[in-house]
C-alpha positions as a printed NumPy array, in Angstrom:
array([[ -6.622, -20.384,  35.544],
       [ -4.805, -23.583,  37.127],
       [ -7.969, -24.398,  39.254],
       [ -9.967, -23.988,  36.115],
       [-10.47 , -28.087,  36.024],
       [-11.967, -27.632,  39.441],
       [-14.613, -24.906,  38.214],
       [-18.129, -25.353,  37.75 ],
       [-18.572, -26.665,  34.096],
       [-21.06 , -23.959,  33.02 ],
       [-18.317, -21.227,  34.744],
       [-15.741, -23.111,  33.38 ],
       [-16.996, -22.642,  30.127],
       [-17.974, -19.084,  30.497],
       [-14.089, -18.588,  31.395],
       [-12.927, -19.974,  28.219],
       [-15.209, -18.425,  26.083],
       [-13.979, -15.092,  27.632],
       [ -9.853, -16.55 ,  27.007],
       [-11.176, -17.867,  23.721],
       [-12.844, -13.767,  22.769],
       [ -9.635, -11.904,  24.087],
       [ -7.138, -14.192,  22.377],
       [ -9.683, -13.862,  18.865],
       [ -8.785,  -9.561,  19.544],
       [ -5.28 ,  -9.903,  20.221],
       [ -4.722, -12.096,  16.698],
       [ -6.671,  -9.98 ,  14.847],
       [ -4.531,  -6.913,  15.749],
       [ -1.817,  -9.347,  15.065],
       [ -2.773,  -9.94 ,  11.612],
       [ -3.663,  -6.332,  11.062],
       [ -0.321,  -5.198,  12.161],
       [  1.289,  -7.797,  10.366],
       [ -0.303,  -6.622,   7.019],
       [  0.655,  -2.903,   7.795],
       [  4.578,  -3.814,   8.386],
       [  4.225,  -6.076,   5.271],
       [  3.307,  -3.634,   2.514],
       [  4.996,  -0.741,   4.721],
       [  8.475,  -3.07 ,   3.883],
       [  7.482,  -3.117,   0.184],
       [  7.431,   0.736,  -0.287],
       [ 10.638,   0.481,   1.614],
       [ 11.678,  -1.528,  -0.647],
       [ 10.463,   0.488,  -3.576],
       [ 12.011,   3.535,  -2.109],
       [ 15.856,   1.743,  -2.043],
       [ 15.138,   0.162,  -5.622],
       [ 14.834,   3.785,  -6.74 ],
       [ 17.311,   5.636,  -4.723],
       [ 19.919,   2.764,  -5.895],
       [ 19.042,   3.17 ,  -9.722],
       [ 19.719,   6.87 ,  -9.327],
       [ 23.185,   6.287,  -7.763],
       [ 23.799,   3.897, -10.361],
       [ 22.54 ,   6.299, -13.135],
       [ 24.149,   9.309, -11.695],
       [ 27.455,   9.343, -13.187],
       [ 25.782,   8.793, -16.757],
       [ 23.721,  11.319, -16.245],
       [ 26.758,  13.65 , -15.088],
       [ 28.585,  12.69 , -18.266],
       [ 25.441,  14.206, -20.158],
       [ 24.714,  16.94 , -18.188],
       [ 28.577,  18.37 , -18.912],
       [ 28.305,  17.053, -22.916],
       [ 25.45 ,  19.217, -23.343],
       [ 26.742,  21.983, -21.339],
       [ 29.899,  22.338, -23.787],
       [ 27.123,  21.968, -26.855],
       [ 25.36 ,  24.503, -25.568],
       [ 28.345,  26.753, -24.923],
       [ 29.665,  26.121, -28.41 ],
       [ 26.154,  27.008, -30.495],
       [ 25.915,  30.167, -27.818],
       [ 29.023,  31.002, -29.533],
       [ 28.139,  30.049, -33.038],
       [ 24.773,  32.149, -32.317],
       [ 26.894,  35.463, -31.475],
       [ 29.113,  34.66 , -34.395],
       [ 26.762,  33.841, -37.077],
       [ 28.689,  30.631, -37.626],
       [ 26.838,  27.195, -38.529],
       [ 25.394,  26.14 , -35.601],
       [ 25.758,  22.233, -36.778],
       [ 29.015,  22.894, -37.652],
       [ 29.389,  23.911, -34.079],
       [ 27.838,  20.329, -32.437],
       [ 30.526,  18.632, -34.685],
       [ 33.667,  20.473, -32.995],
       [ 32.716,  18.742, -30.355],
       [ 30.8  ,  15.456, -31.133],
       [ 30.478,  13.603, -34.16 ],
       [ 26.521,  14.12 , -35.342],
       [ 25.815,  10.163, -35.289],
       [ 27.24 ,  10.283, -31.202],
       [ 25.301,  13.289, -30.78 ],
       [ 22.33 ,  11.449, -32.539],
       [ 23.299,   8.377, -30.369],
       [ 23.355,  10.354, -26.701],
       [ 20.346,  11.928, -27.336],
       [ 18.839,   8.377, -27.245],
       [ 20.966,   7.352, -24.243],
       [ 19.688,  10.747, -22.187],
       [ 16.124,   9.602, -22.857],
       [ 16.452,   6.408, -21.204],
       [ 18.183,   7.956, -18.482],
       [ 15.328,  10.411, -17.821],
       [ 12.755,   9.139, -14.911],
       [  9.424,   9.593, -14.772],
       [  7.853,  13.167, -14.652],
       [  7.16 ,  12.928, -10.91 ],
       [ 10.613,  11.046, -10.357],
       [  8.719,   9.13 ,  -7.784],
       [  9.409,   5.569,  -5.77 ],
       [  5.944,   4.149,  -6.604],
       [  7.476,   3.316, -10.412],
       [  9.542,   0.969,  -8.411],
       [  6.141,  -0.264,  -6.487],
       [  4.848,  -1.966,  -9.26 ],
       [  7.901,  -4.74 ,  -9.092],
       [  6.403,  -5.565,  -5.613],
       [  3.005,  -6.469,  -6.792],
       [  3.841, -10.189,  -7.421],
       [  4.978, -10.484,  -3.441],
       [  1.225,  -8.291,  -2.401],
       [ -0.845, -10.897,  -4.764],
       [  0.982, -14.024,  -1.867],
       [ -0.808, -12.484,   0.806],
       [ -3.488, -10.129,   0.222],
       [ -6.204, -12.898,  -0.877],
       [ -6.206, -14.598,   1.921],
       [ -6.336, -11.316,   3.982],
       [ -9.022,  -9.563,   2.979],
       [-10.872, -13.081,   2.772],
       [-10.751, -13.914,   5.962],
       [-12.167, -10.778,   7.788],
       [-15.104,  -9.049,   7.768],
       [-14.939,  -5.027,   7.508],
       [-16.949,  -2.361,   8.592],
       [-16.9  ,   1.256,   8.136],
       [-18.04 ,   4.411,   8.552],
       [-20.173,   5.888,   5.121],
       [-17.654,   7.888,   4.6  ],
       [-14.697,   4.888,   3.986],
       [-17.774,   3.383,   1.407],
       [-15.877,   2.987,  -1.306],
       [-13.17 ,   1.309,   0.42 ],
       [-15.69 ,  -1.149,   1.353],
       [-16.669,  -1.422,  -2.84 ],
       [-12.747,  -2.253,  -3.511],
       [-13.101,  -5.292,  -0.826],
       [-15.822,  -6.29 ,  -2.475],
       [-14.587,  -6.391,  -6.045],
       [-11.175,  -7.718,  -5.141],
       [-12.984, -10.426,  -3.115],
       [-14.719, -11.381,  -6.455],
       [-12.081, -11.524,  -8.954],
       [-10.095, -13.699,  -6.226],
       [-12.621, -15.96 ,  -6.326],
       [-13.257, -16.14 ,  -9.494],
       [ -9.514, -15.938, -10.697],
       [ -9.765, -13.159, -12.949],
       [ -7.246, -10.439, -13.823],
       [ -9.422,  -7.416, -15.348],
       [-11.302,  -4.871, -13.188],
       [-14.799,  -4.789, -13.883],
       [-15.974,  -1.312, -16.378],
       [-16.816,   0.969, -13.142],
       [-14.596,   0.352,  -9.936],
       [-14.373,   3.188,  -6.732],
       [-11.364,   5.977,  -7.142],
       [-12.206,   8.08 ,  -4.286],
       [ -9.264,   7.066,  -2.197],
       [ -7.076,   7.341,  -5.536],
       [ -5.058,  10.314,  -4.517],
       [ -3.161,  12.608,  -6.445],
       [  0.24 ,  10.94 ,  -5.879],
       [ -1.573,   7.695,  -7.46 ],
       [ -3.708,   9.344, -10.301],
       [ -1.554,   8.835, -13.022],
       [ -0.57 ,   5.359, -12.427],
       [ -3.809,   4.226, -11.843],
       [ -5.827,   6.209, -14.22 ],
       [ -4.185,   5.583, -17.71 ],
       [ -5.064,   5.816, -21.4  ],
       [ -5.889,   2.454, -21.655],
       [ -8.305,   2.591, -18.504],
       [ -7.785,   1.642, -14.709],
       [ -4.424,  -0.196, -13.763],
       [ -5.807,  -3.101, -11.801],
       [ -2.278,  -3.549, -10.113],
       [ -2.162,   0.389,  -9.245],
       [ -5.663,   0.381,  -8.425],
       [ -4.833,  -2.561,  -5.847],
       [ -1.874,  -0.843,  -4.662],
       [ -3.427,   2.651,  -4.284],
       [ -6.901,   0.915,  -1.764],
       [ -4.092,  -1.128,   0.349],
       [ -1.822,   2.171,   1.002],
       [ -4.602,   4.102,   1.953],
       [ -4.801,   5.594,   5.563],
       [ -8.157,   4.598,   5.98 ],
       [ -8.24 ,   1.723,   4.434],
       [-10.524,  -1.536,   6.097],
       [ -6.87 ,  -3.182,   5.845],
       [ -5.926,  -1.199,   8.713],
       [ -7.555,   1.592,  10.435],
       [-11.55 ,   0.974,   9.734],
       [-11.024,  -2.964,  10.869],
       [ -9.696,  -2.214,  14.239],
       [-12.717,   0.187,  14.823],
       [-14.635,  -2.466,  13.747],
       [-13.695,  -4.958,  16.388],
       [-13.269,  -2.155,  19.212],
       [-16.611,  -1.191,  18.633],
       [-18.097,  -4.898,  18.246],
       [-16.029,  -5.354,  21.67 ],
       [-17.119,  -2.233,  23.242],
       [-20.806,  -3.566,  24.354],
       [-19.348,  -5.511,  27.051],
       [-18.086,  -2.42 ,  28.869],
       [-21.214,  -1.469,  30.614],
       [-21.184,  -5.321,  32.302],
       [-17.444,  -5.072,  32.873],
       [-17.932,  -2.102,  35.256],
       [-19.872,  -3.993,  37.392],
       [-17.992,  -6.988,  38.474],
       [-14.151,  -5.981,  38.539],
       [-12.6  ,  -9.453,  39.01 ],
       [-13.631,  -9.907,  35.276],
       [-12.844,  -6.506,  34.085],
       [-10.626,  -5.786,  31.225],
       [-12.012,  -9.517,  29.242],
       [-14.322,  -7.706,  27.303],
       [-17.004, -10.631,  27.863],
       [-20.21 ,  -9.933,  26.05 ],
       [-23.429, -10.194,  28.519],
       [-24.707, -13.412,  27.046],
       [-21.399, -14.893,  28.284],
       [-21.389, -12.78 ,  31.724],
       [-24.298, -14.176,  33.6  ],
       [-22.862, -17.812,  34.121],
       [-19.805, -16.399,  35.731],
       [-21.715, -14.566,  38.04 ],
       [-23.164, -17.398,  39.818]])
């Protein structure tokens, strides 16, 4: 490359256009593995945010857990002994603290599925700095089969645009798994932050996986050319760019 200046301009050109294609790979996978280890640090994230607020919860919830053991052990008692079972909660708790922990063991409860993506919502705010611009600037491809993936780009692409918040009446669930169901799919209709959480974490998503094939195979016709003249090979240089260099 430091003789380059003393090149032919026509194979001078066709060398840069090959520098200028193999650098245009190498950021792409740059971006695209800088957008997995982003949102793969947010459900980090999410994961220590809820392992912390159970440590921090855990000796409440120990305080309950032996409260209600020694209710339950005193109206076991009052059971077997006919006694008045309210009677019984009062030996050992006034009825308003009773009435009072009761409360206090409700907000202690998590959700159903005790799971880290409650905490995954908090991160949506730091997705929302990025993610525009991502899925802006590239152009995805897929296989049928990632179609609705494809859908989501195309919807979130709009309501960028357009700065709106609601999700239009029909948007793609097929890569809504079970984990995600319930936070995505509620009573009052599709959570457009869940929804937008759910197509980014997917496996297959364009984000990632489907992207990549994208380029490989967009990259991949230059092979067949590349065989033949092995001082070039490994550039990936599509033919129309090939036949300069050759002379």
């Amino acid at each position: 490359m430091q003789h380059l200046a003393e090149t032919a301009p026509v194979r001078r050109l066709a060398v840069l256009t090959a520098v200028a294609l193999e650098l245009g790979e190498t950021l792409t996978d740059l971006a695209l593995d800088i957008f997995d280890r982003l949102f793969g640090s947010l459900f980090r994230r999410a994961e220590r945010r809820h392992a912390d607020a159970f440590l921090r919860e855990g000796r409440a919830v120990t305080e309950k857990v032996r409260l209600y053991a020694r209710i339950g052990a005193a109206l076991t008692a009052a059971k077997a002994s006919g006694a008045n079972v309210f009677a019984a909660i009062e030996q050992e708790i006034s009825w308003e603290r009773f009435v009072a922990t009761v409360a206090e063991a409700a907000e202690l409860v998590p959700s159903e599925d005790f799971d880290s993506l409650d905490q995954l919502d908090a991160q949506y705010t730091t997705i929302r700095r990025w993610a525009p611009t991502f899925l802006s600037v590239f152009e995805f491809k897929a296989a049928p089969t990632a179609e609705p993936l494809l859908r989501a780009i195309g919807i979130l692409r709009d309501l960028n645009a357009a700065g709106r918040r609601p999700l239009p009446p029909e948007v793609p669930l097929d890569f809504v798994g079970h984990r995600w169901r319930h936070y995505v799919v509620t009573d009052d209709g599709v959570d457009r932050r869940y929804w937008e959480l759910a197509f980014a974490s997917t496996p297959t998503s364009p984000a990632s996986t489907r992207a990549r094939t994208a380029w490989q195979r967009r990259c991949a016709t230059s092979g067949a050319w590349n065989a033949h003249f092995s001082p070039w090979t490994g550039w990936n240089i599509p033919p129309c760019v090939a036949a300069p260099m050759t002379n």
